[in-house]
C-alpha positions as a printed NumPy array, in Angstrom:
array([[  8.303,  -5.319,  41.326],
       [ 11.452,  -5.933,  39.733],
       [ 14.935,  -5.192,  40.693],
       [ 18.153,  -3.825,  38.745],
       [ 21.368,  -4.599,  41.281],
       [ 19.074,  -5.04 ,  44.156],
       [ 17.679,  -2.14 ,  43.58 ],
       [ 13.457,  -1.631,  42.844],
       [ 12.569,  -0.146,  40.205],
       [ 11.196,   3.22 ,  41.958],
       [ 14.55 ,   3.455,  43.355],
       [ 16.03 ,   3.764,  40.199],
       [ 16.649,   7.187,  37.976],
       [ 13.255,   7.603,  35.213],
       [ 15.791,   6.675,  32.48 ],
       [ 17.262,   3.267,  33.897],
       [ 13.086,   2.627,  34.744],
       [ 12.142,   3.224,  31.166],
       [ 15.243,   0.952,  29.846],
       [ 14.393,  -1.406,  31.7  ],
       [ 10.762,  -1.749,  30.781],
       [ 11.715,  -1.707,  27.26 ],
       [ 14.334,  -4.189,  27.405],
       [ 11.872,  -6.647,  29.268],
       [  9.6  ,  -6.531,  26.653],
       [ 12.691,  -7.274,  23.51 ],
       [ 14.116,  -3.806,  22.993],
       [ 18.267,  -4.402,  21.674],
       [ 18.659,  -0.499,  22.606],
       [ 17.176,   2.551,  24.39 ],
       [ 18.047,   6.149,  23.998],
       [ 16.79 ,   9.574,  24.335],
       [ 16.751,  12.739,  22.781],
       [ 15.21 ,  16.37 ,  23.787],
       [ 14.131,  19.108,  22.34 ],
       [ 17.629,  20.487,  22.141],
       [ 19.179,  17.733,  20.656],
       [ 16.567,  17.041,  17.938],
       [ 16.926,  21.084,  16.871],
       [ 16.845,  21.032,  12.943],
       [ 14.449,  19.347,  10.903],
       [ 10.859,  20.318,  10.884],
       [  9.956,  16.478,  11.179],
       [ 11.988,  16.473,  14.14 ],
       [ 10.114,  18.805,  15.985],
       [  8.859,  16.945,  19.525],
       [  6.706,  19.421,  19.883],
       [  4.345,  19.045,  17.009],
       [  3.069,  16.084,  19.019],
       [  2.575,  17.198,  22.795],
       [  2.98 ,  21.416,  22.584],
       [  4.854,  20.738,  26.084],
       [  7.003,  18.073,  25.257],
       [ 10.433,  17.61 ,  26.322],
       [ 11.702,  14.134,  25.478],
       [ 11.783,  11.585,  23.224],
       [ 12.246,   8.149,  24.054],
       [ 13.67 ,   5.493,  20.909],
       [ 14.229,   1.989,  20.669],
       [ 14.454,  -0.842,  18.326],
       [ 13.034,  -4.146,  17.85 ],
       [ 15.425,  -6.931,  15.49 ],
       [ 13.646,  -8.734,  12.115],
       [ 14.539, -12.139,  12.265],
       [ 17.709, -12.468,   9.983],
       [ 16.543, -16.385,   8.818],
       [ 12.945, -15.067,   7.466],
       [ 14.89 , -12.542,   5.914],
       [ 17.261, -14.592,   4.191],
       [ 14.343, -16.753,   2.729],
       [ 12.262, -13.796,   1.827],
       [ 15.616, -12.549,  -0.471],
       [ 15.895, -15.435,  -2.279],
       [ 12.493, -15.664,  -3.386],
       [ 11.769, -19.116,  -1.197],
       [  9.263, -17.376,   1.347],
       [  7.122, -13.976,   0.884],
       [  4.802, -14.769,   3.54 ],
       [  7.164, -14.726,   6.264],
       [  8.932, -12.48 ,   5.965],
       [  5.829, -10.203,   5.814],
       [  3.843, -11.838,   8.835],
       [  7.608, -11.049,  10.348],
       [  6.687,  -7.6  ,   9.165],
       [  3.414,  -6.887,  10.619],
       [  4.147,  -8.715,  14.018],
       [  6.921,  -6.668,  14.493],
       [  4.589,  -2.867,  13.771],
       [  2.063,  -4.536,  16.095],
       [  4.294,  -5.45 ,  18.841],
       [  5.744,  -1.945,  18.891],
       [  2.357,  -0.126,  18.507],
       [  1.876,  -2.382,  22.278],
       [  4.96 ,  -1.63 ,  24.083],
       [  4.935,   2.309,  22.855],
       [  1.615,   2.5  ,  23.669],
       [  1.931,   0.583,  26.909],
       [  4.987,   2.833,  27.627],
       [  3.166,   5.896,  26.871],
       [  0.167,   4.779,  29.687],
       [  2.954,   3.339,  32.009],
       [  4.659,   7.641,  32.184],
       [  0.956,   9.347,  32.079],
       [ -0.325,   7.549,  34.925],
       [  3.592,   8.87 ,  36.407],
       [  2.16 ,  12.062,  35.758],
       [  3.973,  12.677,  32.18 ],
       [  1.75 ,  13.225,  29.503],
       [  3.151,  11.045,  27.199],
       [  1.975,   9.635,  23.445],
       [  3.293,   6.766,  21.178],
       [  4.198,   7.462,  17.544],
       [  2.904,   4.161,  15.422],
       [  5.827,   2.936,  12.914],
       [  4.43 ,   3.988,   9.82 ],
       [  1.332,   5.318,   8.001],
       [  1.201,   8.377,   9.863],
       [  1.788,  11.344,   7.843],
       [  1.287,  15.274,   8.49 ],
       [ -1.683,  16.131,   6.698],
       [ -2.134,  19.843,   6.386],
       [  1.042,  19.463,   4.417],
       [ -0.319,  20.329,   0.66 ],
       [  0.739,  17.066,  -1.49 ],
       [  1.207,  14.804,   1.621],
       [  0.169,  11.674,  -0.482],
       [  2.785,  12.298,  -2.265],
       [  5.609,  12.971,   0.183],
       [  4.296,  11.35 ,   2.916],
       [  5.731,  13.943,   5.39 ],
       [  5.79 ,  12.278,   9.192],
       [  4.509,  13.415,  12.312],
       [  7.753,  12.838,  13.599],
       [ 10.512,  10.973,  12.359],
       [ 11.205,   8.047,  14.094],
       [ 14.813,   8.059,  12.275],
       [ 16.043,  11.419,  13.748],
       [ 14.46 ,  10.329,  17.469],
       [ 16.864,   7.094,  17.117],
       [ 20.429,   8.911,  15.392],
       [ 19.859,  12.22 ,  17.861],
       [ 19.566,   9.31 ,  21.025],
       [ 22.531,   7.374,  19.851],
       [ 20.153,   4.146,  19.126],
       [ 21.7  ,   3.962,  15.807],
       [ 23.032,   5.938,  12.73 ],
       [ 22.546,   6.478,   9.339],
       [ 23.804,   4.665,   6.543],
       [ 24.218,   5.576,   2.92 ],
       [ 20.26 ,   4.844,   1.921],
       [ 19.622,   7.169,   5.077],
       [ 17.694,   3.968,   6.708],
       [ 19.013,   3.765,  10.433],
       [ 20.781,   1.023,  11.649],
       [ 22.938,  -0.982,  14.479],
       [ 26.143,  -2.707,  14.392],
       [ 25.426,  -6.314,  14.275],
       [ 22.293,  -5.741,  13.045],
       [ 22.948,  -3.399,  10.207],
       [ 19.675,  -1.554,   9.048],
       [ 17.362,  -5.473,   9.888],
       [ 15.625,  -2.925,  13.012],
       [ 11.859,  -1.458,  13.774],
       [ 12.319,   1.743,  15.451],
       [  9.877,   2.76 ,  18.331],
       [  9.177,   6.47 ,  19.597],
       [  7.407,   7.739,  22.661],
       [  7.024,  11.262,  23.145],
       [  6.511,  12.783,  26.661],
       [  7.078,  16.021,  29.102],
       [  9.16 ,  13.97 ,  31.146],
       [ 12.483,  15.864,  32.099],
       [ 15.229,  12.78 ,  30.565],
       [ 18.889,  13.065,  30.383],
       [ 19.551,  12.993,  26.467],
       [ 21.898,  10.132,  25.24 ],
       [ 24.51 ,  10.979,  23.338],
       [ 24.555,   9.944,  19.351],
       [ 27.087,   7.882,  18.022],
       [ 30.747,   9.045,  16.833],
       [ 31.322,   8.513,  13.39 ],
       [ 33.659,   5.145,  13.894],
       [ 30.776,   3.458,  15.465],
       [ 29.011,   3.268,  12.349],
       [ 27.519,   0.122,  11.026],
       [ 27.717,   1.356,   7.297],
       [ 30.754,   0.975,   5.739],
       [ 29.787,   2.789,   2.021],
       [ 29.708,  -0.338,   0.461],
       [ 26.684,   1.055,  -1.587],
       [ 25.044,  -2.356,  -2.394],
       [ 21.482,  -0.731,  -1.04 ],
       [ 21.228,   1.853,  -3.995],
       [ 22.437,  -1.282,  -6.419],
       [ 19.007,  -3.365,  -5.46 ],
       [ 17.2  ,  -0.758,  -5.358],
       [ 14.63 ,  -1.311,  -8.62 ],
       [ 13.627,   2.319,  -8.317],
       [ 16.94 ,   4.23 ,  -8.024],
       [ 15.555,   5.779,  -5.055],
       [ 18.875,   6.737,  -3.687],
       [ 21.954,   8.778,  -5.207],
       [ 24.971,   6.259,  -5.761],
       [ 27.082,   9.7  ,  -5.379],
       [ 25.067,  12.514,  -4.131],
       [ 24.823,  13.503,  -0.472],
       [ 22.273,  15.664,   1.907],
       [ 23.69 ,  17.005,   4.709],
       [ 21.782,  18.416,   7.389],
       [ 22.376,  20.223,  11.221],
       [ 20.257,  17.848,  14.162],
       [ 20.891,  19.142,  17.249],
       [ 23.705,  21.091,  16.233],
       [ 25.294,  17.983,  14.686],
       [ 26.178,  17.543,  10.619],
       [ 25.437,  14.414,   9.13 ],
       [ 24.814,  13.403,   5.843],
       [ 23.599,  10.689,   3.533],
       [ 22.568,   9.882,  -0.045],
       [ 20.257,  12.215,  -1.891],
       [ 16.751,  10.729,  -2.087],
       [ 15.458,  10.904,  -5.717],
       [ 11.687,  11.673,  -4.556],
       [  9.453,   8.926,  -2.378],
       [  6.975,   8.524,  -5.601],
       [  9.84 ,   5.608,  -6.634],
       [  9.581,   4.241,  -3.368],
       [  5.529,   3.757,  -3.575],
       [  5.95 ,   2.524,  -7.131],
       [  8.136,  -0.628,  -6.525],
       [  7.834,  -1.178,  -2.205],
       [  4.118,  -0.662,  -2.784],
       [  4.402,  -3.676,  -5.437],
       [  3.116,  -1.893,  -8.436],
       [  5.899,  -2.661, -10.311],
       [  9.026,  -4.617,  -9.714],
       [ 11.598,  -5.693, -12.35 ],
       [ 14.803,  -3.983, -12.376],
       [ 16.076,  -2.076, -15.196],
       [ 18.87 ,  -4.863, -15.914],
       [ 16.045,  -7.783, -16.001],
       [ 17.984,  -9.632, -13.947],
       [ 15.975,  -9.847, -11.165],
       [ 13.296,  -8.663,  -9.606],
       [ 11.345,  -7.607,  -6.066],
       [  8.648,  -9.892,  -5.198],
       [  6.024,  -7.717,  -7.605],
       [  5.087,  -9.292, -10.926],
       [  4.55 ,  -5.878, -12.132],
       [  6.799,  -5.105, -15.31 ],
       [  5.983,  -1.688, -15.888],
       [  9.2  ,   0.422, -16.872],
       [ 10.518,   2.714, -13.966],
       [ 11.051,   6.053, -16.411],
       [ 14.214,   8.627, -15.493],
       [ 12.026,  11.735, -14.379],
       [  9.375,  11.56 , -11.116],
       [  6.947,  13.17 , -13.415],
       [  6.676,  10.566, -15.527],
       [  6.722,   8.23 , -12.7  ],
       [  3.673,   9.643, -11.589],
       [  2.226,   8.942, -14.702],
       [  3.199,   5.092, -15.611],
       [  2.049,   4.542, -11.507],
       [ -1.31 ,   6.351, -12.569],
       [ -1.847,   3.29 , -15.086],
       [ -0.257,   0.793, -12.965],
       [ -2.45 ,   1.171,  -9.989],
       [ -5.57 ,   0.697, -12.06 ],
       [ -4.225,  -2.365, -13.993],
       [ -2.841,  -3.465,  -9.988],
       [ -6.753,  -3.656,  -9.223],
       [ -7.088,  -6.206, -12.126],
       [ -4.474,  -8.369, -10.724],
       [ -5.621, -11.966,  -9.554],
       [ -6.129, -12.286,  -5.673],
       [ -3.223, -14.127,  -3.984],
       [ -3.093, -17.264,  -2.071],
       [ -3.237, -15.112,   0.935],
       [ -5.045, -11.671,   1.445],
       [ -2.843,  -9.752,   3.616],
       [ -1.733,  -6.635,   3.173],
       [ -2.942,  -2.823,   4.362],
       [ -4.323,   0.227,   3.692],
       [ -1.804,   3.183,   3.224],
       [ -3.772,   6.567,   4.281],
       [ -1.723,   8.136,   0.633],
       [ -3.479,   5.945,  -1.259],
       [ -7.076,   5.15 ,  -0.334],
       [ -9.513,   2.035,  -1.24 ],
       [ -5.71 ,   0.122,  -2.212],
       [ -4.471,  -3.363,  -0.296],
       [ -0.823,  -2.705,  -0.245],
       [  1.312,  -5.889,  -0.266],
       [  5.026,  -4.248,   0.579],
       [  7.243,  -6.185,  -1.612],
       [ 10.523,  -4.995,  -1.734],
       [ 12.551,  -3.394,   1.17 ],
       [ 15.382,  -4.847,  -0.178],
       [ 17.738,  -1.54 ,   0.663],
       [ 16.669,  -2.156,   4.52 ],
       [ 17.069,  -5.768,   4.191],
       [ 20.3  ,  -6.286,   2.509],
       [ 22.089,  -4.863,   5.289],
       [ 23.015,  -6.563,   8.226],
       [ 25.943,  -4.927,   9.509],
       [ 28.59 ,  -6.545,   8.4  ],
       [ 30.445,  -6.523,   4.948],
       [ 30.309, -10.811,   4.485],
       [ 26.918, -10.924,   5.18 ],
       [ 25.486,  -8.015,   3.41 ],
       [ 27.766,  -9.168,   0.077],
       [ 26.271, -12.374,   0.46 ],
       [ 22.865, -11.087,   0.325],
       [ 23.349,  -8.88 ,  -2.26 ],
       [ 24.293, -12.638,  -4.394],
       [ 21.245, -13.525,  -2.875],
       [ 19.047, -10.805,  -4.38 ],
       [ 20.742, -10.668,  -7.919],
       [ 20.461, -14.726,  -8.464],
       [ 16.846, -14.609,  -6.774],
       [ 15.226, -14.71 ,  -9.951],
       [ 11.908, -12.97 , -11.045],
       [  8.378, -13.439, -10.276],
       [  5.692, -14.08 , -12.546],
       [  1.698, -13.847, -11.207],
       [ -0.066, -16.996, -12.938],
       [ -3.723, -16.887, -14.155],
       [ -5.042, -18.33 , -10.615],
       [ -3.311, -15.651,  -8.647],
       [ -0.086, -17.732,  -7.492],
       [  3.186, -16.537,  -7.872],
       [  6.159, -18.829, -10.243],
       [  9.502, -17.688,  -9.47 ],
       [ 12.231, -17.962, -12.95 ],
       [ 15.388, -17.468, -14.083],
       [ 15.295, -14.175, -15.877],
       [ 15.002, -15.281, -19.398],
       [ 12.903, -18.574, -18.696],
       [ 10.447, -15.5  , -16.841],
       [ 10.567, -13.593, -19.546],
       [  9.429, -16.289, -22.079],
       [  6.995, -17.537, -19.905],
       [  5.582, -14.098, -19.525],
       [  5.415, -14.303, -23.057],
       [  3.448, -17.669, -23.149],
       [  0.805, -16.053, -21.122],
       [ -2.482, -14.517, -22.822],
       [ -1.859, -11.432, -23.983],
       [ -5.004,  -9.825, -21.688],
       [ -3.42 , -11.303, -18.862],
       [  0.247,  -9.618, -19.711],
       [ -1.347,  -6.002, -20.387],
       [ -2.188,  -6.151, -16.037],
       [  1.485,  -6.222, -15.7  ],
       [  3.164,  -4.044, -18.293],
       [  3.219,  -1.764, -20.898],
       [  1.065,  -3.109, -24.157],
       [  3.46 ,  -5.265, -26.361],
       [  3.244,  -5.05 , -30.11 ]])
């Protein structure tokens, strides 16, 4: 049994119990919200999970900043997404442990996994990808974090570089109060809409929106269909051809979703065609079916780190990181822009038409 001040743990109030098995097992912060203070959005609804639920408990887990760093620059993919997948597995554990730990309390009590898990009924969820319950508006309404300008949710010190956890349950909990605006890690510096190969988020426009009776806003999200174009590594070179995510795709990224939807329609089927990596990794996204996903971007999450210095510098990082180019054996050749460009060039011309547009 362990002790907090001398005191055991079934000494101690539910909430300093629950902290404290979450910080044992690498939480950097625990909060809570409640029904009340997660009033508002219809993915915020506690309920939708356990009909008599009450609480929701949020945490976060830290990426390691060094894998980062060498996943920006285009020196190491594979880390940074082992880093990845650790990290989702690890949480998947501890919620799920947490979740046993209150039932067998008596609080019925269930995890929500960290991704991939998407309300259904929802006509066009593929597309949307609508979530059982946001882990984002668990963590801002509990005061784990806040939102920045991309709308990710992040820390000070730590800037958006987090895995968020959620455990729903009818335990009674005090609620935790959210941040005040001056605690903010995000300073508007913008630099996540500026790597951000799919324009996924407004540079001007903002959302605002009432959770638990309190505003808050960030950028307006130009429709998730970018997202799965260039994260889900269909595609990947920026519009300035200056750099690029660590996709070979170079299909163009058009100006309306509906024609998104169409240039992804021929990029996934020309994905299929692409060589097998060095490594198989990857996963199976329940939106798209029969499909090994290999995330390669997250750069808006990833630039960030809390601080102005360091998410400048990795903003350098990203824009002089080069671009990649898929060889005929599968493995990945990382350029300067124009040397990746004419070596693209050099390549047979059936092996170019599985990563772009035909060329005349």
């Amino acid at each position: 049994m362990t002790t907090i001040n001398g005191k055991k743990d079934h000494d101690l109030p539910l909430e300093k119990e629950i902290e404290q098995f979450l910080l044992e097992r690498g939480a950097i912060k625990v909060g809570f919200a409640t029904r009340e203070t997660l009033a508002g959005p219809p993915n915020a609804d506690i309920t939708y999970i356990i009909p008599e639920a009450r609480s929701a408990i949020s945490y976060a887990l830290p990426f390691d900043k060094d894998i980062i760093r060498d996943y920006l620059s285009k020196k190491d993919f594979d880390g940074h997404e082992k880093n990845r997948f650790d990290l989702n597995y690890r949480s998947i554990k501890i919620s799920n442990e947490l979740a046993q730990w209150l039932t067998e309390k008596g609080y019925e009590s269930k995890r929500i996994i960290s991704n991939n898990n998407y309300k259904k009924e929802i006509k066009g969820w593929q597309a949307t990808m609508p979530p059982r319950l946001s882990h984002r508006y668990v963590a801002v309404a509990s005061g784990v974090g806040s939102f920045g300008w991309s709308g990710n949710v992040g820390m000070k010190g730590y800037g958006t570089t987090i895995l968020l956890g959620t455990v729903v349950t009818t335990a009674e909990l005090e609620p935790t109060q959210p941040l005040p605006p001056e605690e903010s890690f995000c300073t508007k510096c913008k630099l996540c809409t500026k790597v951000c190969s799919a324009e996924m988020f407004s540079k001007d426009e903002e959302v605002t929106f009432t959770l638990g009776g309190i505003e808050y806003t960030h950028s307006a999200r130009n429709g998730y269909v970018r997202c799965q174009y260039v994260c889900g590594g269909f595609t990947g070179l920026h519009k300035n051809g200056k750099f690029s995510t660590w996709s070979p795709g170079r299909f163009p990224i058009p100006e309306t979703n509906e024609e998104i939807y169409k240039a992804m329609g021929r990029a996934v089927r020309r994905y299929a065609t692409w060589p097998e990596r060095t490594r198989k990794d990857g996963y199976i996204n329940e939106s798209a079916p029969g499909i090994n996903i290999r995330l390669t971007c997250g750069f808006c999450q990833n630039i960030c780190w809390g601080n102005p210095k360091d998410t400048a510098e990795n903003y350098k990082i990203i824009t002089e990181s080069g671009c990649i180019i898929q060889n005929l054996d599968g493995s990945m050749t990382v350029l300067p822009p124009k040397e990746a460009e004419e070596y693209f060039r050099s390549l047979p011309k059936k092996h170019q038409k599985k990563y772009c547009i035909d060329r005349t």
